[in-house]
C-alpha positions in Angstrom: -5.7 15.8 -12.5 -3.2 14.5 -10.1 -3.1 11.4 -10.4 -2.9 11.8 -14.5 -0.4 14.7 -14.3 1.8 13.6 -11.0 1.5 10.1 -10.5 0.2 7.9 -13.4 3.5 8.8 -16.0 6.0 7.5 -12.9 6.5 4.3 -11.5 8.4 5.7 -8.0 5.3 8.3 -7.6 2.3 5.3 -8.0 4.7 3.6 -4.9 4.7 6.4 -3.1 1.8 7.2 -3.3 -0.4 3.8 -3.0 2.4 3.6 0.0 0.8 6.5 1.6 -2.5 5.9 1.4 -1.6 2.4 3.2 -0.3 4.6 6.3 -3.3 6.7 6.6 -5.6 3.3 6.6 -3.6 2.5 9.2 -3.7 5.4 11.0 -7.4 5.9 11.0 -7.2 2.0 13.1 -6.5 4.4 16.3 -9.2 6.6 15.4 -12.6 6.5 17.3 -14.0 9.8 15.2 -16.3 9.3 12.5 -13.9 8.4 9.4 -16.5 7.4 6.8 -16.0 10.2 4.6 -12.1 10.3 4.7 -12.0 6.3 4.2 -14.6 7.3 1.0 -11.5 9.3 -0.1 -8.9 7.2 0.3 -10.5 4.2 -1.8 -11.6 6.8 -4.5 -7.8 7.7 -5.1 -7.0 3.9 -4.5 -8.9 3.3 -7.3 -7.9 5.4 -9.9 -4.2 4.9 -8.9 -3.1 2.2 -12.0 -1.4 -0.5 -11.5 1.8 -1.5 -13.1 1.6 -5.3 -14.6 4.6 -5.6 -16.4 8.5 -5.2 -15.5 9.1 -3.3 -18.4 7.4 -0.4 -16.9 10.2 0.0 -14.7 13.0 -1.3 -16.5 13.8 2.4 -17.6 15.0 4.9 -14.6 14.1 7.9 -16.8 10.8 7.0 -16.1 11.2 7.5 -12.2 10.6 11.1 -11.2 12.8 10.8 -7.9 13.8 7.4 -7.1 16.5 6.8 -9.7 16.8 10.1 -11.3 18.5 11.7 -8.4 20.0 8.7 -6.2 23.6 10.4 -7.3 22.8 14.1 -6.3 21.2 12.5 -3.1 24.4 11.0 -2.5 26.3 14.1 -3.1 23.8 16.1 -0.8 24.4 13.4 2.0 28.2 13.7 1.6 28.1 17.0 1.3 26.0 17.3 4.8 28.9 15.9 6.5 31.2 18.9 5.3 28.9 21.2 8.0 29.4 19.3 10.6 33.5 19.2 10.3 33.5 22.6 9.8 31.7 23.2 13.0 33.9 21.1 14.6 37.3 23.2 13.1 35.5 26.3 14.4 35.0 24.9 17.7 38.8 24.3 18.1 39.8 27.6 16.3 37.5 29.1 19.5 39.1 26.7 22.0 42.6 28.1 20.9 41.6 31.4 21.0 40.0 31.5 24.1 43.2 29.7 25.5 42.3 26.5 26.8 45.0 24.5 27.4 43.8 21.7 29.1 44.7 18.5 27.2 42.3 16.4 29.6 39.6 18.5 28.4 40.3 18.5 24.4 40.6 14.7 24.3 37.4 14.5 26.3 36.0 16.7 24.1 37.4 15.0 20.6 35.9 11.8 21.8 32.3 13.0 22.5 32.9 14.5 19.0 34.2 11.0 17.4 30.7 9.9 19.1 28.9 12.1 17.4 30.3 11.8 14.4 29.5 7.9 14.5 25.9 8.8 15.3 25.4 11.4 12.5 27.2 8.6 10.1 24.9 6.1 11.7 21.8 7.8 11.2 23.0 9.1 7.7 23.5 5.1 6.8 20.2 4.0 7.9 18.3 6.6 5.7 20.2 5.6 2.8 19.0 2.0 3.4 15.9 3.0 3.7 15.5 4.9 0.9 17.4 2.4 -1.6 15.2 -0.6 -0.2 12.1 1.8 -1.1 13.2 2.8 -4.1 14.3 -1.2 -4.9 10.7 -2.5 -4.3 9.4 0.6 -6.7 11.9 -1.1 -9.5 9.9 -4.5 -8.9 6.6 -5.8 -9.8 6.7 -8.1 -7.0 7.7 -4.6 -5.1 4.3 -3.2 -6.5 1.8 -6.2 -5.7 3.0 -6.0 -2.2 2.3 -2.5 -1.4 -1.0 -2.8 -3.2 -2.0 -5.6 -1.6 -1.1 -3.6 2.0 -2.8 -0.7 1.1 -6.2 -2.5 0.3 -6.0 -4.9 3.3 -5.4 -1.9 5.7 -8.3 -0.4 4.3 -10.6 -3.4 4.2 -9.9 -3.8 8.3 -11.8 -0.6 8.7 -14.8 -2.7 7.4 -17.2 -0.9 9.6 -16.2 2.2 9.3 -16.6 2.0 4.9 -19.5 3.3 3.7 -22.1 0.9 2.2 -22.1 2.6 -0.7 -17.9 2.5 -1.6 -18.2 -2.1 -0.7 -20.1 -2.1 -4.3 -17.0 -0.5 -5.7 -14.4 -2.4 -3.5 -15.9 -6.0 -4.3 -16.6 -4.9 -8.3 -13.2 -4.0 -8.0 -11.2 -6.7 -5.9 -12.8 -9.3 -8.0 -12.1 -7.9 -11.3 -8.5 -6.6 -10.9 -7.2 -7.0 -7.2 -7.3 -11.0 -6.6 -5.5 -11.8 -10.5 -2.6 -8.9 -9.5 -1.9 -9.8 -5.8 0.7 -12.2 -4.2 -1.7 -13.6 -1.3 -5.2 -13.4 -2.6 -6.5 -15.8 -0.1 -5.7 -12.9 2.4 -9.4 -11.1 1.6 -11.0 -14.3 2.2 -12.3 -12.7 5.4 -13.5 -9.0 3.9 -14.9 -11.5 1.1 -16.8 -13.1 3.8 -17.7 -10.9 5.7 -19.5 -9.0 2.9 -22.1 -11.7 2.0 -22.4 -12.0 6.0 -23.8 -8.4 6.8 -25.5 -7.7 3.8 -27.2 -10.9 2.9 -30.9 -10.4 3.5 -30.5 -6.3 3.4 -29.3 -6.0 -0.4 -28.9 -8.8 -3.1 -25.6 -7.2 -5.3 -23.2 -6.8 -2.4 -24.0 -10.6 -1.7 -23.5 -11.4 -4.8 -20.2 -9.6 -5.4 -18.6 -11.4 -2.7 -20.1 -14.7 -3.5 -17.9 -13.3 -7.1 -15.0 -13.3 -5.2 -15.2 -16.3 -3.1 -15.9 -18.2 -5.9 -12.6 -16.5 -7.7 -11.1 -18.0 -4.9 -12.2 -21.4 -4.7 -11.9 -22.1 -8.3 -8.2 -20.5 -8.8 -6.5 -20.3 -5.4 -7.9 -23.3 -3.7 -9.8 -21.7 -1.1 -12.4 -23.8 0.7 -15.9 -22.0 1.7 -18.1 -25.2 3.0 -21.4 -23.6 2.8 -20.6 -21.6 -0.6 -23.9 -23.3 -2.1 -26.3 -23.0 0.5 -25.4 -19.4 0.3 -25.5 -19.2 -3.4 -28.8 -20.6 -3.2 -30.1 -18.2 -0.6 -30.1 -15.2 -3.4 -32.1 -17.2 -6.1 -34.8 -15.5 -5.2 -37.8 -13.9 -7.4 -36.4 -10.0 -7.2 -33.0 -10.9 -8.0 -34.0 -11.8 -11.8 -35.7 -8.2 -12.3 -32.1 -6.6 -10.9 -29.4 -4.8 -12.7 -26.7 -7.3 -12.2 -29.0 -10.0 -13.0 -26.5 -11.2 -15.9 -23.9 -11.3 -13.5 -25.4 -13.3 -11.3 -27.0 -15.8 -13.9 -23.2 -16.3 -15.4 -21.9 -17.0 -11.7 -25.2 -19.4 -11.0 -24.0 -21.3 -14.5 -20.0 -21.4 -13.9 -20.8 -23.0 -9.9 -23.7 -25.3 -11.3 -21.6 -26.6 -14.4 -20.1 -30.2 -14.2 -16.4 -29.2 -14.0 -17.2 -27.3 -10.2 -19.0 -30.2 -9.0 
């Protein structure tokens, strides 16, 4: 329900929100406590979070729900915090002439800590702003979008050891069917790729074969180079494999590696 009601309809909240699911992956890094069910959680939403393909998506800022929508009244908010701040400083001296202090020494020491102050405020106030309009900028992009998708799964795939066994069938169905044609830097899960048909090989035959899947979507379309990609091909033809549910799959990948044009 929230991601159909609060975050598929908007561009700026799928962002936002893919964008915060990258800092809790990389929060659980410092973690030593068991983190297998939160990290279940995170990919689950990571998942279902869609991703946006097309520019046109975000050519329109009615579609944004905070982003574009209310960069003016943020503006006006942020001038209008600065109005505080030189009101406090009138009431100050309004106290300073009441109370009779006289001392010019002292009121041009204190205008200048307040001139400070003032730059800081205007400082910090400036470097939100940035922050926010370079934000909302990469929402307006697709190129803004692969990067922050492409973050959040790579800080999640790190915690390799701490991901269930059961969420890498999902991950690998997943990365090769809709991750590795979206991102910028595909070759970049190389490694989890890797990895996968390392640990698993010899315990399970589809997570093996699911990375062998993505390695192969590498090699073929990216120009990755896996030496012993056959010999470990070869390693799952074995008798159980043609009685399994994914049997299909793994007949269609045996074809497309044996055919002439992969030679």
């Amino acid at each position: 329900m929230f991601i159909d009601e609060f975050v598929q309809p908007y561009p700026d909240m799928i962002y936002i929100t893919v964008a915060s699911i990258k800092l809790l992956a990389l929060q659980h890094h410092t973690q030593k406590k068991n983190l297998n069910s939160s990290i279940e959680h995170l990919i689950r939403l990571l998942e279902q979070i869609p991703i946006i393909s097309s520019q046109a998506q975000l050519d329109d800022d009615s579609a944004f729900m905070f982003m574009f929508s209310s960069t003016n009244d943020n503006g006006g908010s942020d001038a209008h915090k600065e109005d505080p701040t030189s009101s406090d400083e009138e009431d100050d001296d309004e106290e300073d002439d009441e109370q009779g202090q006289d001392d010019d020494d002292d009121d041009a020491s204190k205008e200048v800590e307040e001139e400070e102050g003032n730059d800081k405020t205007t400082k910090t106030n400036k470097e939100k702003q940035r922050k926010r309009n370079k934000k909302g900028t990469a929402a307006k992009l697709v190129s803004g979008h692969k990067r922050i998708v492409e973050e959040a799964w790579l800080a999640i795939l790190r915690l390799f050891q701490n991901i269930p066994i059961q969420c890498h069938k999902r991950i690998l169905t997943h990365l090769s069917d809709t991750i590795l044609p979206y991102v910028h830097h595909p070759l970049r899960f190389a490694d989890y790729l890797s990895n996968s048909y390392n640990n698993f090989c010899g315990t399970t035959t589809i997570l093996p074969c699911l990375a062998l899947h993505g390695l192969y979507v590498l090699m073929t379309q990216h120009d990755f180079q896996q030496e012993n990609y056959y010999a470990c091909l070869y390693r799952l033809i074995r008798p159980a494999i043609f009685y399994a549910k994914f049997r299909t799959r793994f007949m269609n990948l045996l074809l497309k590696s044996l055919s002439p044009q992969q030679q």
